[in-house]
C-alpha positions in Angstrom: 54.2 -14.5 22.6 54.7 -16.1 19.0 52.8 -19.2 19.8 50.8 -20.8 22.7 53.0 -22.6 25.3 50.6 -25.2 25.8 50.2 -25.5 21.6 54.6 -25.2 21.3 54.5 -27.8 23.6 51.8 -30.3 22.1 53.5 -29.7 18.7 56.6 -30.6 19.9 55.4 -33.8 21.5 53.5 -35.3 18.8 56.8 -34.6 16.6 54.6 -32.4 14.6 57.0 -30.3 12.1 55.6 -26.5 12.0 56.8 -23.3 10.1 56.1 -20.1 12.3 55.1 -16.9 10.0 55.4 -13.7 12.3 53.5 -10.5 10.7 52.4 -7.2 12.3 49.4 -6.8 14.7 46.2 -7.9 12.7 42.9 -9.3 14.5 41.0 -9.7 11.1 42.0 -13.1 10.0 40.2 -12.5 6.5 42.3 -9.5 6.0 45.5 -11.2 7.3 45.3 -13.9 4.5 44.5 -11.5 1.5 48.1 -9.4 2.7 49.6 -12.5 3.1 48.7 -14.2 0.1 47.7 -17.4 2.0 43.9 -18.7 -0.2 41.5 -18.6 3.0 40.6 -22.7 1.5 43.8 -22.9 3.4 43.3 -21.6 6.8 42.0 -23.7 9.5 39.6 -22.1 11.9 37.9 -23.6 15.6 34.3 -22.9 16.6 33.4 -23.9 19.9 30.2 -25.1 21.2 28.6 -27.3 23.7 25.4 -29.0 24.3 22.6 -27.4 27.0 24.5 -30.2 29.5 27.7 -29.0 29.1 29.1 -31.4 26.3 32.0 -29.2 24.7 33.4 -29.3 21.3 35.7 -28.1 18.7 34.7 -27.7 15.2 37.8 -26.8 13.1 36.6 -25.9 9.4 38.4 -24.1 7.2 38.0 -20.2 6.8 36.5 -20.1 3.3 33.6 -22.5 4.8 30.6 -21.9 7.5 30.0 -24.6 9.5 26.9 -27.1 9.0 25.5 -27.0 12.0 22.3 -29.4 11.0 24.7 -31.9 9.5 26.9 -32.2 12.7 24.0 -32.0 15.0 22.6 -35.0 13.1 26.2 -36.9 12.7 26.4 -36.5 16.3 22.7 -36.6 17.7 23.0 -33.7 20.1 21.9 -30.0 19.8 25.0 -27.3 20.2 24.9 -23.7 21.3 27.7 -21.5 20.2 30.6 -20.3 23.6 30.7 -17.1 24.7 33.7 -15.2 25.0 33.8 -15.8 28.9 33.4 -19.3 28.5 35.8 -19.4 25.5 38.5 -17.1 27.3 38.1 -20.1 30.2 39.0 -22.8 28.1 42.1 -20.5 26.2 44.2 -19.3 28.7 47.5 -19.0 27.0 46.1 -17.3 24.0 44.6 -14.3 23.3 41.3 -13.3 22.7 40.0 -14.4 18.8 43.8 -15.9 18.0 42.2 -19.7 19.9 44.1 -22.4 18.4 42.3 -25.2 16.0 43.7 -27.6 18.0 41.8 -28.9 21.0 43.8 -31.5 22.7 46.3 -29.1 25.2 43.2 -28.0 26.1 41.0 -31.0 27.1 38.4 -30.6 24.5 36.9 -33.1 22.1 36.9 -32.2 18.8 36.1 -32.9 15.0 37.3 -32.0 11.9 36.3 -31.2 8.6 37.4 -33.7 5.7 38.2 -30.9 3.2 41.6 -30.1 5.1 43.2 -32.9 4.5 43.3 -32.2 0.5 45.4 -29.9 0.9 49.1 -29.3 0.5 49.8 -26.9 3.5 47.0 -25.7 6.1 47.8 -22.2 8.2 46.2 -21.7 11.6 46.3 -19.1 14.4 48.3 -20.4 17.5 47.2 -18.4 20.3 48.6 -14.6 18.9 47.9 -12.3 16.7 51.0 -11.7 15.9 51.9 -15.7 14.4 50.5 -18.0 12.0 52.0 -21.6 11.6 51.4 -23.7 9.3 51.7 -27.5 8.2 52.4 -29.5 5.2 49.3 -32.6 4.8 51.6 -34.9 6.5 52.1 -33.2 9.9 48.6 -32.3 9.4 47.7 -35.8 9.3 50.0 -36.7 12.5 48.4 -33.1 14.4 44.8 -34.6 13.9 45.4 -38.4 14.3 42.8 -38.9 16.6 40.5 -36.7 15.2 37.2 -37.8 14.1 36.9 -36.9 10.4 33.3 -35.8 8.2 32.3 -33.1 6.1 30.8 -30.6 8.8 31.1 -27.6 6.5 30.0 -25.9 3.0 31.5 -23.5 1.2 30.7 -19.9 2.1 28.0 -18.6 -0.8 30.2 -15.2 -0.5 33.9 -14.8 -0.6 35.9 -14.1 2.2 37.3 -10.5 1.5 37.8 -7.2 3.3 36.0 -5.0 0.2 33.1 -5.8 0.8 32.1 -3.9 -2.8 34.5 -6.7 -4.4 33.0 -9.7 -2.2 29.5 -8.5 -3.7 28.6 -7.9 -6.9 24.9 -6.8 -8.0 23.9 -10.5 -8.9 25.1 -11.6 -5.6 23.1 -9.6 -3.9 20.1 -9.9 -5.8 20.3 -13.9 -5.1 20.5 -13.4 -1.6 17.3 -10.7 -1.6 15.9 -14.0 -3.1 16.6 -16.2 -1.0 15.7 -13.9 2.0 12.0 -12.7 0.8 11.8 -16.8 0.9 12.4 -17.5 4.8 9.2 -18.2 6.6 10.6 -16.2 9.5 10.5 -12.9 7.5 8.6 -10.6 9.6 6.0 -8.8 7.9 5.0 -5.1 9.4 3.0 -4.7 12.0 -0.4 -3.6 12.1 0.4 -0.6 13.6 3.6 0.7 11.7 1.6 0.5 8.7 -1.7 1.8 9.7 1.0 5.1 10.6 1.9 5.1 7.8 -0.9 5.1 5.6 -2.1 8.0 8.3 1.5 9.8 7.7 0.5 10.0 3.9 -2.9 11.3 4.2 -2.9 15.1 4.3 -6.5 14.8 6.0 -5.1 12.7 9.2 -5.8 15.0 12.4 -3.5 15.0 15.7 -6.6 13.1 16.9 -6.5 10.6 14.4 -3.2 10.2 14.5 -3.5 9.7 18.7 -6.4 7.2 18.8 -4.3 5.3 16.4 -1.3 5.0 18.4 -3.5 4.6 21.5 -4.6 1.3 20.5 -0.6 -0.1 21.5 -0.7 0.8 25.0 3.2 0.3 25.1 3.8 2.9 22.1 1.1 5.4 24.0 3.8 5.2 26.9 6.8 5.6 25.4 5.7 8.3 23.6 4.2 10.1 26.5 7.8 9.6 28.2 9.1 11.3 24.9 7.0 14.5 25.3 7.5 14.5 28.9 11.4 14.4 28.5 13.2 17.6 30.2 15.0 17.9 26.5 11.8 19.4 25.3 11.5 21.7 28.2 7.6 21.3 28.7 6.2 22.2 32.3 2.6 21.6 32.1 0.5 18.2 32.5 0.4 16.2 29.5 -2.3 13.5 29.9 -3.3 12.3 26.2 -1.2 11.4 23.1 -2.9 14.6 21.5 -1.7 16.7 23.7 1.7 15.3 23.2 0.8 15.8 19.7 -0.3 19.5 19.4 1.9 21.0 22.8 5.0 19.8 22.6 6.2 17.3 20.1 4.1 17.9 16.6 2.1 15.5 14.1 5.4 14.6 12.1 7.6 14.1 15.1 5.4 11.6 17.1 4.3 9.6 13.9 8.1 9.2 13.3 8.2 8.3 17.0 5.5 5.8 16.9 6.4 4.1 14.2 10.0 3.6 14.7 9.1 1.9 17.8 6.2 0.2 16.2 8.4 -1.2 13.3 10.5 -2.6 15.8 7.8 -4.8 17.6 8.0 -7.5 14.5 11.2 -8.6 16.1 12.1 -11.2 18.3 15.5 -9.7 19.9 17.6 -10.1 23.2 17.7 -6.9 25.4 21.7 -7.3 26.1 24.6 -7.1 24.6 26.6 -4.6 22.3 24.0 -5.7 19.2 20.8 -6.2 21.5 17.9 -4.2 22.5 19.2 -1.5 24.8 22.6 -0.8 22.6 20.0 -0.3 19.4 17.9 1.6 20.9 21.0 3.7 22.3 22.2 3.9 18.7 19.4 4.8 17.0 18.3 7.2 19.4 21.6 9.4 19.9 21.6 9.7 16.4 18.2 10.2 15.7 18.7 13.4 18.2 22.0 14.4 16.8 20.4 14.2 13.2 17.6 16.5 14.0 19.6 18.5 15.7 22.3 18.7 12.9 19.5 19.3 10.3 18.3 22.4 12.2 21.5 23.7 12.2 21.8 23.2 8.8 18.8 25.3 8.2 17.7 23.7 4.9 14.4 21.9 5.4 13.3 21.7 2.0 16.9 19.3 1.4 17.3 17.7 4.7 14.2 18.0 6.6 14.7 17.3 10.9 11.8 15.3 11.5 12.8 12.5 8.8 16.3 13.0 9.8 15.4 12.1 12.9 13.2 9.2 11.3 16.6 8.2 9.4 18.7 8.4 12.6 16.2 6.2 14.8 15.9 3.0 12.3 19.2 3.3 10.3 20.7 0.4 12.0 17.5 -1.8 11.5 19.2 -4.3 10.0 20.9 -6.0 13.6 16.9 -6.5 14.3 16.4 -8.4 11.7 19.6 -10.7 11.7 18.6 -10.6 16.0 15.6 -12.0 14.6 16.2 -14.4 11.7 19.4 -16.2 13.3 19.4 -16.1 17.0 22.0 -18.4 17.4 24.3 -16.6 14.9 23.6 -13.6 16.3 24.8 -14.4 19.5 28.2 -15.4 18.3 28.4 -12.0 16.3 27.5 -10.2 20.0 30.4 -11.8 21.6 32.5 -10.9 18.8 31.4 -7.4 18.8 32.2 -7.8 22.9 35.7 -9.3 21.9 36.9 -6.3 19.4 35.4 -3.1 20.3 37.5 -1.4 18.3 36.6 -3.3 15.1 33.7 -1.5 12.8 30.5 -4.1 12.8 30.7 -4.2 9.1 34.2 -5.7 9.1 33.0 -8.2 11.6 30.0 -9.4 9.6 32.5 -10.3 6.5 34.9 -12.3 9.0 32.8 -14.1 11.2 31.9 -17.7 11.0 28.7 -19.1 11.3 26.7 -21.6 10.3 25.0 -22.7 7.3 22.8 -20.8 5.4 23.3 -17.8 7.4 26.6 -17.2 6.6 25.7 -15.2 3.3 22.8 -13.0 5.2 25.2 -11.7 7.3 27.7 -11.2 5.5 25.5 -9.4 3.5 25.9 -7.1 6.2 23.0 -5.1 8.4 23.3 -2.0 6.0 21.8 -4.1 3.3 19.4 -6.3 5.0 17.5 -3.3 6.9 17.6 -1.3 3.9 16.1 -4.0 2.0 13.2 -4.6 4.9 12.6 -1.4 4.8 12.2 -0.2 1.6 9.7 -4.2 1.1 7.6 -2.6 3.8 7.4 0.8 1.9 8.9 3.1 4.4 10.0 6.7 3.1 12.9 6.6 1.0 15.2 7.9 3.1 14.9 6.2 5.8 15.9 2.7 3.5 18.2 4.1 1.8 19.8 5.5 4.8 19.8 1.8 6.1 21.2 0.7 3.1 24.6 3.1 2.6 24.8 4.4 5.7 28.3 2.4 5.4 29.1 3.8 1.7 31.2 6.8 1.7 31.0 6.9 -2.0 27.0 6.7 -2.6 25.7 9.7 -4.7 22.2 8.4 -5.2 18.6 9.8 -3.9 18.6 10.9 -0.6 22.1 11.1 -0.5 22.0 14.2 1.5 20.3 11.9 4.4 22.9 9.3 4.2 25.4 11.9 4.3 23.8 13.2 7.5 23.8 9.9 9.5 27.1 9.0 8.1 28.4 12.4 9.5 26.2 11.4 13.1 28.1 8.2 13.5 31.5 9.8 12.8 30.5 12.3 15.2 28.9 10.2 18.0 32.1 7.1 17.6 34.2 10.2 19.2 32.4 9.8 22.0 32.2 5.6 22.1 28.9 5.4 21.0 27.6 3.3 17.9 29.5 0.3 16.0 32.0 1.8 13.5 35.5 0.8 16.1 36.2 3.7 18.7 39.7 3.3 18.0 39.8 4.6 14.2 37.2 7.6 15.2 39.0 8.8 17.9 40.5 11.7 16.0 37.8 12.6 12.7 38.9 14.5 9.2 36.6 16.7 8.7 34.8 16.2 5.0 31.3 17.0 5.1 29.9 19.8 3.0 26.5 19.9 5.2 27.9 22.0 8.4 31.1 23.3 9.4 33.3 21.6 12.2 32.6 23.6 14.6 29.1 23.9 14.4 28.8 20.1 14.1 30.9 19.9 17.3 28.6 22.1 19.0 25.5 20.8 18.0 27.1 17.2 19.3 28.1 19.0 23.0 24.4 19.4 23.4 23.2 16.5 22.4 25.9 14.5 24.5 24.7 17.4 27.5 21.3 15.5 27.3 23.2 11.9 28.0 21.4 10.7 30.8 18.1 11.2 29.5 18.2 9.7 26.6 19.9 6.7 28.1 16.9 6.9 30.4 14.4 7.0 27.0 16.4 4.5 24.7 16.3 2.1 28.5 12.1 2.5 28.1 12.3 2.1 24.5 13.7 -1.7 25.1 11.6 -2.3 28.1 
């Protein structure tokens, strides 16, 4: 299927003149235009939203652009939610998933367009595959949205659309954006408790007591970390009934402040439990790989380099960034759930650069998690290498401090994507070349057997960890 029926047939009707431009399989429309050669100015895109009573609408913008979502709320004086992907699959029959035509009449859908297409000489558009483009020249462009409603609904993107994502952001770029984020009233600032940790962490003097009436005072923390020490994977038998005791029989001072104050750090956020981006998946994440990090770091046998307990530290919080996009853009983050739900097999980082959103959050996330936890992190003064590991954990190429860390969580997610865990695409880690320097294959592969062995409990922990 080159093109929708419903959109051939619509086309044809309205006399609308179209060239067809067939091309191999490719989901990333970004990516598609740069091989193509087609500027994304020129690429029309639909975003679908209704109202809390069930008022539908297209917004066709074009690629290069986010939508203005204040603007059009206030052209059109109603409040819009984003689709889902059920409720957008319901309205798209004929087409498949993320190829949904920006055209909205076949499918009985009101719609509005932005002014900036029609300045141009020739506008390309998915038609229900995504194995097709077509594309108009102005004046069947003109004839395809005569009944349209016209207005400028849309900005340009502050970031290029591009699939380098080193090329799309340069060091000035990113520095802007730092900017403009330190300036959002909704920044969270750490919690009591994560910091109290770790000014306890730092202080040679701190006692397992200390350390225990501290995290006592956050009954929640107190109970997930009593489920930690009680966890089969440590293998303790006796009664356990104090955080000390958790402290000084089973767990240790470093591992249960690294414990507490992962979880603690995460209580500044304001996050949905569901989805492949929400709660439960994070806390799935962060915690296989916390384990497998620790693990790995044993096995490597090198404490004084890559030391187990901040590994673990690293592993827990390196994708702390989807908190605090969860957090800032609620909305937006939704629509970046349900694209994570629509291409599983697509890396999160990829999907951050293509998707659009609205307004001023278009350049955050584009940004991309990596950078915006790494930056939080580092503002709230956690140890190095647990920012910095948020911050490359996506660069194959970084060299810098703690590069040893990021090497170590980058090898955990290779590792853990072989067994469909964590957001990198399943489908390009099924099969892994080997390159790390750390640990031999087969040793990693073991040390991941165990750690997957231990699957339903820590399913069982990451599910209390969200609660």
């Amino acid at each position: 299927m080159d093109i929708a029926q419903s959109i051939e047939r619509y086309l044809q009707r309205k006399e609308v003149a179209f060239t067809v431009h067939t091309h191999q399989l490719e989901t990333s429309l970004s990516k598609l235009c740069q091989e193509m050669g087609i500027s994304p100015e020129q690429t029309a895109v639909p975003i679908l939203l209704r109202t809390e009573r069930q008022a539908y609408l297209m917004a066709v913008i074009p690629l290069s652009h986010s939508l203005d979502l204040d603007r059009l709320e206030a052209l059109l004086r109603r409040q819009f939610i984003y689709l889902d992907e059920a409720e957008i699959s319901a309205w798209f029959l004929d087409s498949q998933p993320g190829a949904e035509p920006p055209v909205s009449e076949p499918y009985n859908l009101p719609c509005i367009i932005d002014r900036s297409l029609f300045e141009l000489h020739r506008v390309y558009m998915r038609a229900g595959s995504h194995r097709s483009l077509i594309s108009v020249d102005n004046e069947n462009l003109k004839k395809l949205y005569q009944s349209y409603p016209k207005a400028v609904i849309s900005n340009p993107s502050v970031l290029p659309v591009a699939d380098d994502h080193a090329a799309a952001l340069d060091s000035t770029s990113i520095v802007a954006i730092f900017n403009a984020l330190d300036n959002l009233e909704r920044l969270p600032s750490i919690p009591a408790l994560a910091l109290r940790l770790l000014e306890q962490a730092s202080n040679s003097e701190t006692s397992a007591a200390d350390l225990a009436a501290t995290i006592e005072m956050d009954p929640s923390v107190t109970a997930q970390v009593m489920r930690y020490a009680g966890s089969p994977y440590f293998g303790y038998r006796g009664n356990l009934d104090s955080v000390q005791h958790a402290i000084t029989r089973v767990l240790g001072f470093e591992m249960v402040s690294n414990i507490a104050l992962g979880i603690a750090s995460s209580k500044a956020f304001d996050v949905p439990q569901d989805g492949p981006l929400g709660l439960k998946a994070f806390w799935k994440h962060g915690l296989y790989t916390a384990v497998l990090a620790q693990n790995l770091a044993r096995k490597i046998n090198q404490p004084s380099i890559i030391n187990p307990a901040r590994s673990y530290l690293c592993g827990l919080l390196h994708n702390f960034g989807v908190l605090l996009m969860g957090h800032l853009f609620p909305q937006e983050f939704r629509l970046l759930n349900h694209e994570v739900n629509r291409y599983p097999n697509r890396a999160l980082h990829d999907i951050e650069r293509d998707v659009v959103v609205a307004g001023d959050a278009q350049q955050f996330i584009r940004l991309g998690h990596d950078h915006m936890g790494g930056y939080l992190l580092e503002k709230w003064r956690l140890p190095e290498a647990v920012s910095v590991c948020a911050y490359y954990h996506h660069d194959a190429e970084y060299e810098g401090e703690s590069a040893q860390y990021v090497e170590l969580i980058q090898l955990c997610n290779q590792l853990l994507a072989t067994r469909g865990i964590g957001d990198t695409g399943t489908e390009k880690d099924t099969g892994l070349t080997w390159k790390s320097n750390l640990i031999s294959e087969a040793d990693a592969f073991s040390v991941l057997e165990k750690v997957m062995g231990l699957g339903p409990e820590l399913d069982n922990l990451a599910d209390n960890m969200a609660a």
